[in-house]
C-alpha positions as CSV (number, residue, x, y, z in Angstrom):
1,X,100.4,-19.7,91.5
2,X,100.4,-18.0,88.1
3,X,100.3,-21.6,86.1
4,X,97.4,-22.4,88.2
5,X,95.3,-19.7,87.5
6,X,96.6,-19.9,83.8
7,X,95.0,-23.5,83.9
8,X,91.9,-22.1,85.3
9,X,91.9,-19.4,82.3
10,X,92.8,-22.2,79.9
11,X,89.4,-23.7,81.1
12,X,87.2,-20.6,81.4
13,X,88.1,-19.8,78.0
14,X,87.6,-23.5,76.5
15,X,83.8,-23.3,77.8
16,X,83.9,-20.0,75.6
17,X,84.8,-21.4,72.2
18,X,82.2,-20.2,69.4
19,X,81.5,-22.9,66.7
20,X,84.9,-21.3,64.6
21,X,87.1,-22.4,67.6
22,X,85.9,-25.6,67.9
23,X,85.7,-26.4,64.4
24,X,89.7,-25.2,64.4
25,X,90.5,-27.3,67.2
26,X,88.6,-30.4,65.9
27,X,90.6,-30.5,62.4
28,X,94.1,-29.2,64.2
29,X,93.5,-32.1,67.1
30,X,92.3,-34.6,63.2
31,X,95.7,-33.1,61.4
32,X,98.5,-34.1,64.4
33,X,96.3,-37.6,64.7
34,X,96.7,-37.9,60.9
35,X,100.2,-36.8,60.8
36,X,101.4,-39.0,63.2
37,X,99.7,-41.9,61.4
38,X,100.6,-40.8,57.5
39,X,104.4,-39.8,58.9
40,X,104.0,-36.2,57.4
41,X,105.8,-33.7,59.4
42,X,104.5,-31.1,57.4
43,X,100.7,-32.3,57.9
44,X,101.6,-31.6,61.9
45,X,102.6,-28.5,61.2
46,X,99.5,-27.6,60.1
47,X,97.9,-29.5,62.7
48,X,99.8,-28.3,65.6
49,X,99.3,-24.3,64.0
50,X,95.3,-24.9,63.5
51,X,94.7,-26.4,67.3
52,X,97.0,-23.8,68.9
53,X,94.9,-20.7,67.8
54,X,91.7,-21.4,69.2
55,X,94.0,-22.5,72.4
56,X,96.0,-19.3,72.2
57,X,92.7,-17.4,71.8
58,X,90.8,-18.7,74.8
59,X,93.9,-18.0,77.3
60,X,94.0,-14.9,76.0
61,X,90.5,-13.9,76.5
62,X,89.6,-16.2,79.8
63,X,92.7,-14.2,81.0
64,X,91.8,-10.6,79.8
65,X,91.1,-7.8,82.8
66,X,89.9,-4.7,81.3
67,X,88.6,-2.5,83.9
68,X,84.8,-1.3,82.8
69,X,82.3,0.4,84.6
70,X,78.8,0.8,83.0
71,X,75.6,2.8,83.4
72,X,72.2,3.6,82.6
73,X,70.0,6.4,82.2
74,X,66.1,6.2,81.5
75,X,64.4,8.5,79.6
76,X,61.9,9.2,80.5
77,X,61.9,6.4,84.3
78,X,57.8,6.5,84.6
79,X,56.8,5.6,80.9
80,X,53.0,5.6,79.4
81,X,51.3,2.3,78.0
82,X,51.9,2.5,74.6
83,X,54.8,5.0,74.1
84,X,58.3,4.2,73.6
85,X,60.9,4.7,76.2
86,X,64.7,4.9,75.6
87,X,67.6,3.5,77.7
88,X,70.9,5.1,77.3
89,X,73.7,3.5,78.5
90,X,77.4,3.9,78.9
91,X,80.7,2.0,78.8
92,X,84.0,3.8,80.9
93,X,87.4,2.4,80.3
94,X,88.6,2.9,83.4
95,X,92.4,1.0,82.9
96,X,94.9,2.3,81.2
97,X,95.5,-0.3,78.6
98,X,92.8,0.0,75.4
99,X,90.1,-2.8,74.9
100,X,89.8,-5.3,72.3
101,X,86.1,-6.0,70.9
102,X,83.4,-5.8,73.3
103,X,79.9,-7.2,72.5
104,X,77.3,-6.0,75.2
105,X,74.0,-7.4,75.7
106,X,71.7,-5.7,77.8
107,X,68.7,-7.8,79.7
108,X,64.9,-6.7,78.7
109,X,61.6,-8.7,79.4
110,X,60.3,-9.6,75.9
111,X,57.6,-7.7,76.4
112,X,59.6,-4.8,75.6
113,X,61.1,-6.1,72.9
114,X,64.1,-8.2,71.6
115,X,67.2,-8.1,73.7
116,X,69.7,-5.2,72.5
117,X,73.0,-6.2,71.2
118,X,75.9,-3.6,70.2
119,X,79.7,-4.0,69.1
120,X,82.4,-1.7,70.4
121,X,84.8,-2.4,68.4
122,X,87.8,-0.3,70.8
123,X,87.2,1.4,73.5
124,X,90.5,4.2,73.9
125,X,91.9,4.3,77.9
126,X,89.6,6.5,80.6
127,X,87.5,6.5,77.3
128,X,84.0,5.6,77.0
129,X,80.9,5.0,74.9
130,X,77.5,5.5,74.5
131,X,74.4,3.8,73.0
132,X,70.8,3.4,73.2
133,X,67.9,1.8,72.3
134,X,63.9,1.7,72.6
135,X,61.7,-0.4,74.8
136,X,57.9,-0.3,74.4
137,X,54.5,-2.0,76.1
138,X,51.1,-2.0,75.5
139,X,50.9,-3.5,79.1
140,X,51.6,-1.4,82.0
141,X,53.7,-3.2,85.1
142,X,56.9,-2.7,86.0
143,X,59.8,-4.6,84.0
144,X,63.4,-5.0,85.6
145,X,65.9,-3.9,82.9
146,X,69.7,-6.0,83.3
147,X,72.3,-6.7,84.1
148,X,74.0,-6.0,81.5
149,X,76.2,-8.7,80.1
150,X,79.9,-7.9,78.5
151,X,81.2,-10.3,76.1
152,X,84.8,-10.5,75.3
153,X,86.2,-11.9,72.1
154,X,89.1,-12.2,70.5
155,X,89.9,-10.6,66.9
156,X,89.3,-14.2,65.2
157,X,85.8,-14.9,67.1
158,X,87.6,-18.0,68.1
159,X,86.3,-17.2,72.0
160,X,84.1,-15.4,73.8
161,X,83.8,-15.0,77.3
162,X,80.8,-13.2,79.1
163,X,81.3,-11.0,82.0
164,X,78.1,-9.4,84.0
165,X,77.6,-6.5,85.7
166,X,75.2,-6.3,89.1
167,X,73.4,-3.5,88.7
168,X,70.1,-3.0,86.8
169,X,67.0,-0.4,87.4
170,X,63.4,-0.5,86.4
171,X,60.7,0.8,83.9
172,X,57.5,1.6,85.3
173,X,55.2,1.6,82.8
174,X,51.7,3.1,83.8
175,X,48.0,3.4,82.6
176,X,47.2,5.8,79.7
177,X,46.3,9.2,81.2
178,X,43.7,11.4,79.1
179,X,43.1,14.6,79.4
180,X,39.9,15.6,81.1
181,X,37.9,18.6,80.3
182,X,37.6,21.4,83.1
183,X,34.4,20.8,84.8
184,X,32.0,22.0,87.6
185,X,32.3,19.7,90.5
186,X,30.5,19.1,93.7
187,X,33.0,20.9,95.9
188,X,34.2,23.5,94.3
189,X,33.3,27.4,95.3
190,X,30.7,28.9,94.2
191,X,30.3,32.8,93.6
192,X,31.9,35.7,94.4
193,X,33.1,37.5,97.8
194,X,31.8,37.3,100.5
195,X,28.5,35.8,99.4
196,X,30.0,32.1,98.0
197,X,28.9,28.8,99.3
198,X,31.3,26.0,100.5
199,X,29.9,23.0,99.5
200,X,30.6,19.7,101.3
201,X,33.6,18.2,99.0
202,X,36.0,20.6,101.1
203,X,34.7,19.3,104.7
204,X,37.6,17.2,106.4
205,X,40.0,18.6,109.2
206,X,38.9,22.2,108.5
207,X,35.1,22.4,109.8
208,X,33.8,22.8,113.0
209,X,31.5,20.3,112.6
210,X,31.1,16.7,114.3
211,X,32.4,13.4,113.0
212,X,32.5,10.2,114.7
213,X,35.4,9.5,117.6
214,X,38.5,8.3,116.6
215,X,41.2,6.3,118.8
216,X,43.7,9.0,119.5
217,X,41.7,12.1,119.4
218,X,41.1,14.2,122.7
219,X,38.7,13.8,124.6
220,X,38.2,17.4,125.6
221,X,36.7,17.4,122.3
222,X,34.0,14.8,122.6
223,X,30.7,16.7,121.9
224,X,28.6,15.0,124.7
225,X,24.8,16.1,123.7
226,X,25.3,14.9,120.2
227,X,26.9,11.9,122.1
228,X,23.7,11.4,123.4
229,X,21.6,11.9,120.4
230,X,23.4,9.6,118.0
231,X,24.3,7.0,120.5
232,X,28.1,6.9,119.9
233,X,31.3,9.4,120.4
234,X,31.4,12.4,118.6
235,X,33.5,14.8,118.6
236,X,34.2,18.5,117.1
237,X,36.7,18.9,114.3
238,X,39.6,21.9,114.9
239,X,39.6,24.9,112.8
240,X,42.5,24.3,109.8
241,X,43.1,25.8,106.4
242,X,40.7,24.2,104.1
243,X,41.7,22.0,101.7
244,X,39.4,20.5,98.8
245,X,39.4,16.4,99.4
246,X,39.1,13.8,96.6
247,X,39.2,10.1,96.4
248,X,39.4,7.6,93.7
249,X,38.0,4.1,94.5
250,X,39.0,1.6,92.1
251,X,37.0,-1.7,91.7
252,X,39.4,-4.6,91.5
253,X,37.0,-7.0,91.9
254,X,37.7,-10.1,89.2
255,X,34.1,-11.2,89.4
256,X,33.4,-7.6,88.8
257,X,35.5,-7.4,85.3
258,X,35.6,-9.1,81.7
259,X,36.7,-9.1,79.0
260,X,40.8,-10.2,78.8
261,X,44.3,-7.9,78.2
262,X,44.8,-4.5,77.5
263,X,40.9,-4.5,75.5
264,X,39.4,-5.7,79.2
265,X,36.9,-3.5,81.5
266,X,39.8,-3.6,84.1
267,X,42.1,-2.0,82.3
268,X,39.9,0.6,80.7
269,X,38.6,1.3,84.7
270,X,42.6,1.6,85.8
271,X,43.0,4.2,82.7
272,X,40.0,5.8,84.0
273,X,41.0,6.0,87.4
274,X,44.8,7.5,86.3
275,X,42.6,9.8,84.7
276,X,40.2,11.3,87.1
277,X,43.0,11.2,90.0
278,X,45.7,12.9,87.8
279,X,43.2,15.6,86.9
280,X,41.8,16.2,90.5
281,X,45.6,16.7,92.0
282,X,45.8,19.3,88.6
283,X,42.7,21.2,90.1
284,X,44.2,21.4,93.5
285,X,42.7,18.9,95.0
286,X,44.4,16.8,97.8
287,X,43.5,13.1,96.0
288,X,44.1,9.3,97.2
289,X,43.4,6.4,95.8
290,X,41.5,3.4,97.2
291,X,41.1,0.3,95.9
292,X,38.3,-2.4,97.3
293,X,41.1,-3.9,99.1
294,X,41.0,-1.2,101.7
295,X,44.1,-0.2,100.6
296,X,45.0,3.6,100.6
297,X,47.7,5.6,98.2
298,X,49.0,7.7,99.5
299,X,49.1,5.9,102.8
300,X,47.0,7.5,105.8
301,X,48.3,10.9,107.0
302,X,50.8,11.4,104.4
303,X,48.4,12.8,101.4
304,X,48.6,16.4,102.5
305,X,52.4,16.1,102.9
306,X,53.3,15.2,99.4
307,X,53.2,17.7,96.5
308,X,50.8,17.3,94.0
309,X,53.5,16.0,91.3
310,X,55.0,13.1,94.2
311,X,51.5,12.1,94.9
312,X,50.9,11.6,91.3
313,X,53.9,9.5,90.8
314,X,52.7,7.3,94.0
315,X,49.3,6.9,92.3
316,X,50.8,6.2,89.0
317,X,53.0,3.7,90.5
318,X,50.1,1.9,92.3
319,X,48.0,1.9,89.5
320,X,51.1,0.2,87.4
321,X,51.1,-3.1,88.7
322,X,47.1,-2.8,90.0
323,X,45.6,-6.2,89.7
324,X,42.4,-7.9,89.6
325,X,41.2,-9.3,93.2
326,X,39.5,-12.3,94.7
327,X,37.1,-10.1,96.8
328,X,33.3,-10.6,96.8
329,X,32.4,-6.9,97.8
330,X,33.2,-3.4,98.3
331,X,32.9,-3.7,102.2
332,X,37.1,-3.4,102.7
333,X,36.5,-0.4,101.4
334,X,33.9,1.0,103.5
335,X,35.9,1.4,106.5
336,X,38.4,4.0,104.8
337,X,35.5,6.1,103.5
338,X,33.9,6.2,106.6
339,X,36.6,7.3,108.9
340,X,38.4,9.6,106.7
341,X,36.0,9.3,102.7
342,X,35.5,13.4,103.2
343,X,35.3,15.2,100.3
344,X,34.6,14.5,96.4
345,X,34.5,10.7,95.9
346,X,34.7,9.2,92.2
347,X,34.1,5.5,92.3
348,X,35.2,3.3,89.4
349,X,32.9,0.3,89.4
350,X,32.7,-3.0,87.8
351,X,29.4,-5.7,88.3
352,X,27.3,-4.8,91.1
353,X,24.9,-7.0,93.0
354,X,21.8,-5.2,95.0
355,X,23.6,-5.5,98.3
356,X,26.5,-3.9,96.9
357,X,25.2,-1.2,95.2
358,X,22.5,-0.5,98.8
359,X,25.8,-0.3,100.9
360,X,27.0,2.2,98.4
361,X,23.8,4.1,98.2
362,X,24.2,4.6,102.0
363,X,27.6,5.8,102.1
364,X,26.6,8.6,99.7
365,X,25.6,10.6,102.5
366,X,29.2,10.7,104.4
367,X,30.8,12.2,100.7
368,X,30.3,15.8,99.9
369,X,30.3,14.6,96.2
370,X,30.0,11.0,94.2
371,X,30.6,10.4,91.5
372,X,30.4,6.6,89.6
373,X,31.9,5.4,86.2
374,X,29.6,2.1,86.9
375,X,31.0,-0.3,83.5
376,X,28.3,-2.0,82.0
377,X,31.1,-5.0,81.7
378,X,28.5,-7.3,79.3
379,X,29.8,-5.1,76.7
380,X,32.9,-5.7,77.0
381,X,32.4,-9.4,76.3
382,X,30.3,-9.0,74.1
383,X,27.3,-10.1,76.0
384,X,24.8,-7.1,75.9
385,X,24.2,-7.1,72.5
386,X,22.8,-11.4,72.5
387,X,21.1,-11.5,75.8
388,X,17.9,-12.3,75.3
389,X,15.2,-9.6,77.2
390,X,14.0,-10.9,80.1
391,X,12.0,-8.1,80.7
392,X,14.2,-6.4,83.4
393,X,17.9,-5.2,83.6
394,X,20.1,-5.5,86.8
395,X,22.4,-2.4,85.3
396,X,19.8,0.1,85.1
397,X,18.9,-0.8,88.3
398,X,21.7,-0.3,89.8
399,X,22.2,3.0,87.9
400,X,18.7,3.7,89.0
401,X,19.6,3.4,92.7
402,X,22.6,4.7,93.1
403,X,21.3,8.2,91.2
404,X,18.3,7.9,94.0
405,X,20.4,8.1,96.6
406,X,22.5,11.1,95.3
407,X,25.4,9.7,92.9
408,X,25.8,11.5,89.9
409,X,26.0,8.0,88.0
410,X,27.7,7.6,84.2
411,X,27.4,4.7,82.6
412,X,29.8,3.4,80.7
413,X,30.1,1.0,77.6
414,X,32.9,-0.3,75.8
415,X,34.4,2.4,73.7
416,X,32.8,5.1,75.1
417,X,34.9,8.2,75.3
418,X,36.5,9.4,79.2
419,X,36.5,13.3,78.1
420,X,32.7,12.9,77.1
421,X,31.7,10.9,80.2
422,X,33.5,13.2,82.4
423,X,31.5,16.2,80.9
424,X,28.8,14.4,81.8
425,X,29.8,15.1,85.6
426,X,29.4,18.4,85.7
427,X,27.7,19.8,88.6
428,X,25.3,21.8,87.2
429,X,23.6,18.5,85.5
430,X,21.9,16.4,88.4
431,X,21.7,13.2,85.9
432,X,23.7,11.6,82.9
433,X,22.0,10.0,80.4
434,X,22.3,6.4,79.5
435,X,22.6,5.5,76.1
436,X,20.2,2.5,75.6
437,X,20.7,0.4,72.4
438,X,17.4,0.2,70.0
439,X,15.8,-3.2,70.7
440,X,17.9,-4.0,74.3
């Protein structure tokens, strides 16, 4: 049993021969061939002592069983685009014999960089070591980091054998998040004592008011003469602590975006809508996000039972690995905001045709605040400045529309500033202005 797993060694460790040990075992293998041919006992001597080193090497290694256990730390695990991150990680000894040379290799997408190498040159028993190293991307997602990979080798570098470990972890690398200036929103109290008005950004569960019937809720609470006047089920909301509601509705759309990597409209409406959600949950308010795919973050029911640090890492996260969609329309969307929109809502919009921007006209009047960041995307391919003038301008009617029906609209160009537009929201101003180039 022990010669046979000797022989298995022997061939482990002859698939690990560097260039050295096969260049030693080529002219040692040439020497004994030349020996036996010239009659020069002293020839196979050198012969026999040049191929048996690279040999000896490779059952050596091959048959080497340190004991190693090995970690990693992330610092910090939820990175920004653009900053560097550091992984730490950590080599144990757990046998009690010492190591020989250990050359580790730790797996990283090359987006982050070129893989890390180190040398441990002897690693003491129940000793250990430490190293680290930087990763950093301009592109947010979410990159695996490992295994990492243990190469043996002997003294010579006659052999080296690699040995893999199973775990690895992952680097989330998220949107830039800027720092908003402190506003006056729709939603927000206003005045002092007793006197201050509630405005419609903190309706939701708390009101005794009437909202359309839901499956599920009682009907003991069905509010039959407004039944009657609207034509469908309504019923009367229970008295709760308030709560100030937000939500963040991200376009996705691709045939609403342009412009190509980290310089696109998309990415500059994902920063954006980090942004805006990050600052909301600051202020207190409970925030989701909601892209046009009808899809909520938090989930449904769960927003109010998350601290406000836990539902920014779920936002975070979400936006990370956001991506652009093949929908046509908002109208995925619509459903959400209608049975549970309450509150502020700050849309972040790409292209809009006239359907699109009627349907969201009409769902201004179920939001106790709006709020659109509507991206004049030609400018982001460079597209606004060459059109010729036709004479009329499908953005500023759309921005003309949506402001009619209520929304406090900001248009936005490429390399406009997020703190400047978002001072533009302030509720005290009932329009934004709209920076029109000379001769557009």
């Amino acid at each position: 049993m022990a010669s046979s797993d000797q022989t298995g060694g022997l061939r482990a460790g002859l698939r690990g021969l560097t260039t050295r040990g096969r260049s030693f075992l080529a002219a040692g293998l040439t020497a004994v061939v030349c020996a036996y041919v010239l009659d020069q006992d002293a020839l196979l001597r050198v012969g026999v002592l040049l191929a048996a080193l690279p040999l000896a090497a490779a059952l050596v290694v091959a048959n080497t069983r340190y004991r190693v256990a090995s970690g990693r730390r992330l610092s910090p695990h939820r990175a920004i685009a653009g900053q560097e991150a550091r992984v730490h990680l950590r080599v144990d000894n757990v046998s009690r014999v010492p190591t020989g040379l250990l050359l580790l290799e730790d797996k990283v997408p090359y987006v982050l960089g070129p893989r890390p190498r180190f040398v441990l040159d002897r690693v003491e028993p129940r000793g250990f070591r430490e190293v680290s190293y930087r990763v950093r991307s301009d592109l947010r997602g979410r990159y695996p980091l490992g295994p990492l990979q243990l190469r043996l080798s002997d003294p010579f570098g006659m052999c080296e054998v690699n040995r893999g470990f199973s775990a690895s972890d992952v680097l989330t690398v998220v949107p830039q998040v800027q720092a908003l200036p402190q506003v006056r929103l729709t939603g927000e109290w206003i005045g002092q004592g007793e006197s201050h008005a509630r405005t419609l950004a903190l309706a939701g569960d708390d009101d005794v008011i009437l909202r359309e019937y839901r499956p599920g809720d009682d009907l003991r609470r069905v509010h039959w003469r407004s039944t009657a006047r609207y034509g469908e089920l309504m019923v009367r909301r229970e008295e709760q602590p308030q709560k100030a509601r937000a939500t963040v509705l991200l376009d996705t759309r691709e045939v609403g975006h342009r412009g190509s990597g980290p310089a696109s409209s998309f990415e500059w409406a994902v920063s954006c809508a980090a942004s805006v959600a990050v600052h909301l949950l600051e202020r207190g308010y409970q925030t989701q996000l909601l892209t046009d795919t009808g899809q909520w973050v938090p989930g449904p029911g769960t927003g109010g039972q998350n601290l406000a640090a836990d539902t920014s890492g779920l936002i975070l996260d979400a936006l990370a690995v956001a991506d652009l969609s093949d929908g046509a329309g908002l109208s995925r969307a619509e459903e959400p905001l209608r049975a549970g929109g309450e509150g502020l809502l700050v849309a972040v919009l790409g292209d809009l045709d006239g359907a699109q921007a009627a349907r969201l006209a009409r769902l201004r009047s179920r939001t106790g605040g709006a709020i659109a960041f509507l991206l004049d995307t030609g400018t982001w391919a460079g597209l606004r400045m060459i059109a010729p003038d036709t004479g009329g301008d499908p953005f500023r009617d759309r921005v003309r529309e949506l402001r009619a029906a209520g929304w406090t609209v900001l248009p936005v160009r490429a390399g406009d500033s997020l703190p400047d537009l978002w001072r533009a929201a302030d509720g005290a101003k009932t329009t934004a202005p709209y920076r029109e180039e000379a001769g557009a």
